[in-house]
N, C-alpha and C positions, 0 to 999 in steps of 0.2 A: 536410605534416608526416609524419613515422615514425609508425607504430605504438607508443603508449606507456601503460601503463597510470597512470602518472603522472599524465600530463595529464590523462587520464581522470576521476581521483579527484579531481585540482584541480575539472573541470569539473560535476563531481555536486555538492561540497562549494559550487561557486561562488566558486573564489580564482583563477577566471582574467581577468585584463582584459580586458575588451572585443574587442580584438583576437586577443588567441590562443581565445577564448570562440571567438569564430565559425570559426578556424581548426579548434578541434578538431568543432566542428558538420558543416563540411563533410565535416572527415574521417568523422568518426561514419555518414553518409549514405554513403558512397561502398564504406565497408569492414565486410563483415559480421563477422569478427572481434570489429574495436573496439566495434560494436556490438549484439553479443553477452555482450562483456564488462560493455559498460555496462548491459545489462541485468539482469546478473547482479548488480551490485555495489548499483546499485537495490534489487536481493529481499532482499540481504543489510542491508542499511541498516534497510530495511522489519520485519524477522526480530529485529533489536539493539533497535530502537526499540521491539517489541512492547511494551504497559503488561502484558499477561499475564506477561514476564520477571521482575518488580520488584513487591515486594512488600513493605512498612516493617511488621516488627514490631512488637503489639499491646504494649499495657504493660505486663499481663503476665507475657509472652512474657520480658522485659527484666528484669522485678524477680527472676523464675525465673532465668534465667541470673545476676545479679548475687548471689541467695542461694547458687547454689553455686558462684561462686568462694569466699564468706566463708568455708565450709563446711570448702572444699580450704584455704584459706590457713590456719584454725584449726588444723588437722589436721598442717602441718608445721612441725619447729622451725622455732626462727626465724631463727636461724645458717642454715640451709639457704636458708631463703626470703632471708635477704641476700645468699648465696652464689650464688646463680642466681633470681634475679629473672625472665629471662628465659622461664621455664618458668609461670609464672602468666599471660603471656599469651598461651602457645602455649595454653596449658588454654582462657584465653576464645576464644581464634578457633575451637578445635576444636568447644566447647559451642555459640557462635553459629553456628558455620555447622551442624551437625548441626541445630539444630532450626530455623533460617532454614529451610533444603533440605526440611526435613519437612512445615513450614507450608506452602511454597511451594507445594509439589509437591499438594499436600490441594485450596488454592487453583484451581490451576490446573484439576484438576477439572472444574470449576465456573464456568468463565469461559468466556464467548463471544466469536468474532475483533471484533477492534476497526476501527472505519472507516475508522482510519489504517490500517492492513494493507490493506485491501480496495481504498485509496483507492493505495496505492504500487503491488500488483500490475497496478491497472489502468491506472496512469497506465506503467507497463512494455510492459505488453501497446500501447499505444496508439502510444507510441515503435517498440517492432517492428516496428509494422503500417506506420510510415510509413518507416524504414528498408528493410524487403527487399520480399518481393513478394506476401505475403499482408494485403494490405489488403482486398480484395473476395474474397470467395466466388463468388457472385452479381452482375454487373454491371446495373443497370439503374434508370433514372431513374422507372421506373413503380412504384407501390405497389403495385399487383394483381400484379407479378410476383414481387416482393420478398418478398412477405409470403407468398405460396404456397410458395416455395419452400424457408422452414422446415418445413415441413408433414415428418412423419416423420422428421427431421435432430434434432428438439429433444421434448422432452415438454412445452411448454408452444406457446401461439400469440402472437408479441410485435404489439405494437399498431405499425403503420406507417402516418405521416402523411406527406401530400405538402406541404412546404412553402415549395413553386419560387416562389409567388407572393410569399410574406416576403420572401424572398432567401437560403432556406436550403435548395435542391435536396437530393433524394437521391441518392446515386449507388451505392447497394448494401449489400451488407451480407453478414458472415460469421458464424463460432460460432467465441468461443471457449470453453476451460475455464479459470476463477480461481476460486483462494480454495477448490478440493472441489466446485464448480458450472458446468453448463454457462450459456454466456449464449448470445445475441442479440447482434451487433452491428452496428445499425443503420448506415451510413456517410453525412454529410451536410456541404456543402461552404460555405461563406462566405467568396467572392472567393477566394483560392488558400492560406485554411485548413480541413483537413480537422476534422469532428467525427466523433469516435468516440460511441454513444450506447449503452453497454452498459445491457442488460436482461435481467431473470428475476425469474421471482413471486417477491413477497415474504413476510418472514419477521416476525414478528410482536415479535421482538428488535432490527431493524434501525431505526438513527432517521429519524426523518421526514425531517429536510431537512441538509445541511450543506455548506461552502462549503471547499475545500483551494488552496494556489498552491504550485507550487514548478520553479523552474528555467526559468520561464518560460512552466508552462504552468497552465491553471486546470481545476480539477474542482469540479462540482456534482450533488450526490447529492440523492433527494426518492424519496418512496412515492405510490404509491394505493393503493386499497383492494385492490390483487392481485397488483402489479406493483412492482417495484425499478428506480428508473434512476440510470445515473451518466455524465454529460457531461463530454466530457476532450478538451482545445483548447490551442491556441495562441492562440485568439483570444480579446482580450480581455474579462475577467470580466462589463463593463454590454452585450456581446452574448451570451456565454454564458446571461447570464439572462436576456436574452430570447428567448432559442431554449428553455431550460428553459419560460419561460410560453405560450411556440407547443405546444409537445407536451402542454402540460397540457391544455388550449384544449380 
């Protein structure tokens, strides 16, 4: 297939069949472009969806706006007000949106990234990793070499298990930066699907555990008492969680 941002959108949105699904997959893999683009349109989705964006007016907020249209509507004859009708509700968009904006912006403040942002960045980054050529930093099946070799690359030391004997070998691992934060990224394989196992201390705001799917792939977020992880796969959700309960172990 051509280079198409169309398809593209079809194929993040999931409105492609079956068959052109996998046509625009191979392409996606082959052409850094196209999947570049799709990364992009990923962050932006991720950006739109934000719950920080959106924000429903207190009551209020509503009864204040509704007292002064009355205020204004009293205020003009009424010949006028039958004559252009139209202008009483340019007055309410303009009042609602002026204090919407005000609220919002006060709000926003005050909120911290939601997991859904955290959970699309990463599940981007993890797409990348497996389309170009920075999937390993560090290539190596051993945990003593892995784990040293964050040493001075990260401020923090991520925990690396070996878990060749489950059926979950390691096979490396990079750093990236999401979300304002450096991570850990563990790499580990299951039959010929990679897992991404990003990691960084955690934050005393982040929740404990939660479960994300989309587009075919699954993500699993979970804390301990020091550390933040989130696993991000193609493979299916009932081994995802048990690779989550190997690293816990």
């Amino acid at each position: 297939m051509n280079c198409s941002r169309e398809l593209i959108t079809g194929f993040v949105d999931e409105e492609l069949d079956p068959d052109m699904k996998a046509e625009v997959e191979e392409h996606l893999a082959g052409c850094r472009n196209c999947s570049e683009e799709f990364s992009q349109i990923l962050e932006q989705q991720a950006a739109i969806r934000s719950p920080t964006l959106y924000y429903n007016a207190p009551d209020q907020l509503r009864l204040s706006v509704r007292n002064a249209l009355k205020r204004v509507a009293s205020e003009k004859p009424k010949a006028e007000v039958r004559n252009v009708p139209w202008r009483m509700f340019a007055i309410a968009a303009s009042v609602l949106l002026a204090c919407s904006l005000g609220w919002n912006i006060s709000q926003l403040r005050t909120r911290t990234p939601e997991n859904e942002i955290i959970a699309e960045n990463l599940l981007s980054s993890h797409v990348r990793s497996l389309m170009g050529t920075h999937l390993l930093d560090v290539v190596s099946t051993d945990q003593h070499t892995v784990k040293p070799w964050f040493n001075g690359k990260i401020d923090f030391s991520p925990v690396v298990k070996d878990l060749a004997p489950q059926g979950f070998p390691l096979i490396g691992g990079r750093i990236e930066y999401l979300s304002g934060r450096t991570a850990a990224a563990l790499v580990y394989q299951r039959r010929k699907h990679i897992i991404n196992l990003f990691t960084w201390p955690s934050m005393a705001s982040e929740a404990k555990e939660s479960r994300l799917s989309r587009n075919g792939y699954n993500e699993i977020h979970w804390t301990d008492t020091s550390m933040t992880y989130w696993a991000v796969s193609d493979l299916g959700l009932a081994e995802l969680q048990q690779f989550k309960q190997l690293c816990m172990n």
